[in-house]
Every structure is written in C-alpha cells, then in structure tokens.
C-alpha positions as a Markdown table, in Angstrom:
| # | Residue | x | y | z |
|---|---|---|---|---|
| 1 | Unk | 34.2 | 137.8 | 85.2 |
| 2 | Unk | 35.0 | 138.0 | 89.1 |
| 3 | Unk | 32.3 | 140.3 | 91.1 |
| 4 | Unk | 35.2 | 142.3 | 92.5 |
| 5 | Unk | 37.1 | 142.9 | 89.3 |
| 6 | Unk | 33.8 | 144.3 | 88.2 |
| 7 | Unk | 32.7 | 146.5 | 91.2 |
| 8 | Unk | 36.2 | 148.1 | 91.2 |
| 9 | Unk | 35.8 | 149.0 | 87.4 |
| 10 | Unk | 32.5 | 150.3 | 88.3 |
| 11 | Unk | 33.7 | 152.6 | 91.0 |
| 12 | Unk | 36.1 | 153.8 | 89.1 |
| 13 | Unk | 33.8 | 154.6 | 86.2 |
| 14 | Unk | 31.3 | 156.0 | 88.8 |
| 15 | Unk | 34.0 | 158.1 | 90.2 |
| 16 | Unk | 34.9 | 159.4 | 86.7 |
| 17 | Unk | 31.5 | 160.3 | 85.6 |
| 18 | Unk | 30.8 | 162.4 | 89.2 |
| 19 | Unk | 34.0 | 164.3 | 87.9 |
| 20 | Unk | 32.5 | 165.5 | 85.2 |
| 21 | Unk | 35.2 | 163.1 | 82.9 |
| 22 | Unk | 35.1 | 161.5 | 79.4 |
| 23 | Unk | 36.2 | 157.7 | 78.7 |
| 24 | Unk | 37.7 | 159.6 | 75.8 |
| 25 | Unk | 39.6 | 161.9 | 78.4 |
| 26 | Unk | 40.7 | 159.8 | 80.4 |
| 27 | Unk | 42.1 | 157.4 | 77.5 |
| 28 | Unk | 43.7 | 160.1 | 76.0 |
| 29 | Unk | 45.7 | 160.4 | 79.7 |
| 30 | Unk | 46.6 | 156.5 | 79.6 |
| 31 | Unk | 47.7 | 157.1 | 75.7 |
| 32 | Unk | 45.2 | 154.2 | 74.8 |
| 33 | Unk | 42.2 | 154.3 | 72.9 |
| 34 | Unk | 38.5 | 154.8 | 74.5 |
| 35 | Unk | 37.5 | 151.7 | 72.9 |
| 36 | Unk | 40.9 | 150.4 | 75.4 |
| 37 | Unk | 40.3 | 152.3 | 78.1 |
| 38 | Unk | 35.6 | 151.1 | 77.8 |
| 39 | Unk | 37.2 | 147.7 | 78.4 |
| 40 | Unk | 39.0 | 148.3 | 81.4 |
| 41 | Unk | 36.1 | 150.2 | 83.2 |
| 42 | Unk | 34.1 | 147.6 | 82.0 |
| 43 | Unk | 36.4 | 144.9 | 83.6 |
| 44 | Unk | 37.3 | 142.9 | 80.6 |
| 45 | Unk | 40.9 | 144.1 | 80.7 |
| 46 | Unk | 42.9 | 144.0 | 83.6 |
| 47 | Unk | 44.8 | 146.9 | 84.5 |
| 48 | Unk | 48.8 | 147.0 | 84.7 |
| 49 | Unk | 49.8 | 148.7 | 88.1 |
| 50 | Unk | 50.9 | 151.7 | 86.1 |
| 51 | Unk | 47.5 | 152.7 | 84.5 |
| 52 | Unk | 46.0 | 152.2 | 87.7 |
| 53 | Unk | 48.3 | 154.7 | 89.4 |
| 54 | Unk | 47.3 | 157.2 | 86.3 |
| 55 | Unk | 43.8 | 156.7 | 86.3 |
| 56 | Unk | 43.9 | 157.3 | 90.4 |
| 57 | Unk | 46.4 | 160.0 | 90.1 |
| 58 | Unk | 44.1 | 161.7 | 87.6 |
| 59 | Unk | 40.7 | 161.2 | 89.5 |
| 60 | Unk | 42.5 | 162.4 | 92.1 |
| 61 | Unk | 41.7 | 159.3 | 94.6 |
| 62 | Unk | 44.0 | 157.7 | 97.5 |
| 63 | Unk | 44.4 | 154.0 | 96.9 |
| 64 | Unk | 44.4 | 153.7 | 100.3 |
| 65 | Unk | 40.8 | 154.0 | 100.3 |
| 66 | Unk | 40.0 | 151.8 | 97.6 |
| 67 | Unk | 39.6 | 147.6 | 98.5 |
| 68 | Unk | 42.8 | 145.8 | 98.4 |
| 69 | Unk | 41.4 | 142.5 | 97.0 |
| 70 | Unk | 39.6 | 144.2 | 94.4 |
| 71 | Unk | 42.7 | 145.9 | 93.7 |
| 72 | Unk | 44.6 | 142.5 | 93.2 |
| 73 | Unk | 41.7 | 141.0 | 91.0 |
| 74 | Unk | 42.1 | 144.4 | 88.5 |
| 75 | Unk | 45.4 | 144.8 | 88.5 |
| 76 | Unk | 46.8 | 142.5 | 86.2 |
| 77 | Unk | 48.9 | 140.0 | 87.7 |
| 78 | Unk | 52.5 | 140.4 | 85.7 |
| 79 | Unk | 52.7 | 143.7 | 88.0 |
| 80 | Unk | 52.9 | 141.1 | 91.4 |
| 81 | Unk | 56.2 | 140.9 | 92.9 |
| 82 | Unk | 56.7 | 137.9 | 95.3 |
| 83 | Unk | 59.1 | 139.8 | 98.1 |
| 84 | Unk | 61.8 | 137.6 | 98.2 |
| 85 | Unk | 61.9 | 137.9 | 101.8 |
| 86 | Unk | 58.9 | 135.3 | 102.1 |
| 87 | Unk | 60.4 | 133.0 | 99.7 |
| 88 | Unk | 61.3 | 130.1 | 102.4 |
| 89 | Unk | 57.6 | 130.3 | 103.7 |
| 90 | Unk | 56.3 | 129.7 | 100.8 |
| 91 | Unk | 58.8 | 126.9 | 99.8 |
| 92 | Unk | 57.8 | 125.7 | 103.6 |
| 93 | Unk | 54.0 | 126.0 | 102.3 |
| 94 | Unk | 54.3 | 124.0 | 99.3 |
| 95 | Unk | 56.4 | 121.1 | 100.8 |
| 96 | Unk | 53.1 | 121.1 | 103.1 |
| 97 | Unk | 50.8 | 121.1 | 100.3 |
| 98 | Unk | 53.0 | 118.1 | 98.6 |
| 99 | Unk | 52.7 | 116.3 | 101.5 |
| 100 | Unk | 49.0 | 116.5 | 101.5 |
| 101 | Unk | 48.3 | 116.0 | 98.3 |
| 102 | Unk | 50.8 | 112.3 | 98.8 |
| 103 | Unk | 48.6 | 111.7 | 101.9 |
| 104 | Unk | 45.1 | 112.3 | 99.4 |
| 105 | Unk | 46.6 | 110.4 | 96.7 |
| 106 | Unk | 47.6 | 107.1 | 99.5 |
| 107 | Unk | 43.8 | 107.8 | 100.9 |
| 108 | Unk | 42.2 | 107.6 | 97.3 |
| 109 | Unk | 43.8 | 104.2 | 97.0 |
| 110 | Unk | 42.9 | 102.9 | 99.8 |
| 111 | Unk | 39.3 | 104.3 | 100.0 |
| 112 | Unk | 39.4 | 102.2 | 96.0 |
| 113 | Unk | 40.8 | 99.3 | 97.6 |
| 114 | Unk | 38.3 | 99.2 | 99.8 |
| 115 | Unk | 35.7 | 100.0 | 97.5 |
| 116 | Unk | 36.8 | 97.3 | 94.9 |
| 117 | Unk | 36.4 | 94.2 | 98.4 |
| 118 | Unk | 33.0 | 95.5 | 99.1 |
| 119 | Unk | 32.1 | 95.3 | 95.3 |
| 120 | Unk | 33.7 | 91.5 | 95.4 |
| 121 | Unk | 31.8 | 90.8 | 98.8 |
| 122 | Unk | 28.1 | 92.0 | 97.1 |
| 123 | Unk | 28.8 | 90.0 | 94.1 |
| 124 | Unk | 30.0 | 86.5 | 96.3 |
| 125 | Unk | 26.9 | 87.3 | 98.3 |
| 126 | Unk | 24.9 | 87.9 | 95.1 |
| 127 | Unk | 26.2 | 84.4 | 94.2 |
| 128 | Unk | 25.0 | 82.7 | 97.2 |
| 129 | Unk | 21.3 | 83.8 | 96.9 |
C-alpha cells in the first residue's frame, strides 16, 4: 500500500472521528456498508471521485486543502480523464520514450558485444599462460 494512499485515508478518518462521526454514519451516506466504507479509510479500497466528493461534502472539507497527489493515489483511477487537449503532447512524449528505449535496446547490444570480445580475449590469454 502507497504511504500517501494511506495518510489520505488517515486524515480522512481523523477528520471524521474529530466530527464526532460513525464509520457506520458515514457508510450509510455513501449507501455502502461500514465493513465497505473501514476499507476505504483504511486504504485498501480506492475511492471513485464520486464517494470522495460525498465523504468531503459531508465532513464538510474543501478539497482544495487536501494534497493533490494523495488525492490521485485514493481516487481510483477509472475516474481520470486524459483532457484531450494534451493528447499530441503526450503522443509527442511517447515517440520520445520509443526512441529511447531503441537507443537502450542498440546500447544493450553493443555493451554484449563488447562484453562477449573481452570474454574471448581473457580466455585466448588464459590459453597462452
């Protein structure tokens, strides 16, 4: 489990308990189960966007405040939209990484090539003696 997906569920648990709030409560509010709702604040489940709007919404708390990369660890990732109006730069940003990775793959094979000569050279040398 990621240490931010479980400081976020923390807070929010801590947050809930200074309210004075139940997990059964606050299930109850999500329509889920406690036993559900116990995993979530406990960080096993990830959260869809919607429940973490509720549970925020409830605990009266402004996202805005709360820390954007442990947001995107809870919140479970069929809720991320990729905003189409970044779509070329990250087609731009994968030809890069392709390219890379053709360059790594050309270096590997060289670096063996190399490799597999100095092998051959110890063992002519090994010979010799």
């Amino acid at each position: 489990m990621e240490i931010q997906k479980i400081k976020l569920a923390q807070q929010i648990r801590s947050i809930r308990e200074y309210k004075g709030y139940s997990q059964e409560v606050l299930a109850q509010h999500l329509g889920i189960s406690q036993q559900a709702y116990q995993k979530i604040e406990s960080g096993i489940t990830r959260l869809s966007k919607e429940r973490f709007l509720k549970i925020t919404k409830y605990l009266e708390l402004e996202v805005s405040k709360m820390n954007i990369h442990q947001l995107e660890e809870m919140i479970s990732p069929y809720d991320k939209i990729i905003d189409p109006s970044n779509l070329n730069e990250l087609r731009k940003e994968i030809k890069s990484i392709k390219k890379d990775l053709q360059s790594l793959k050309k270096l590997n094979v060289n670096i063996l090539k190399i490799l597999e000569r100095v092998q051959q050279e110890m063992v002519k040398k090994s010979i010799e003696l």
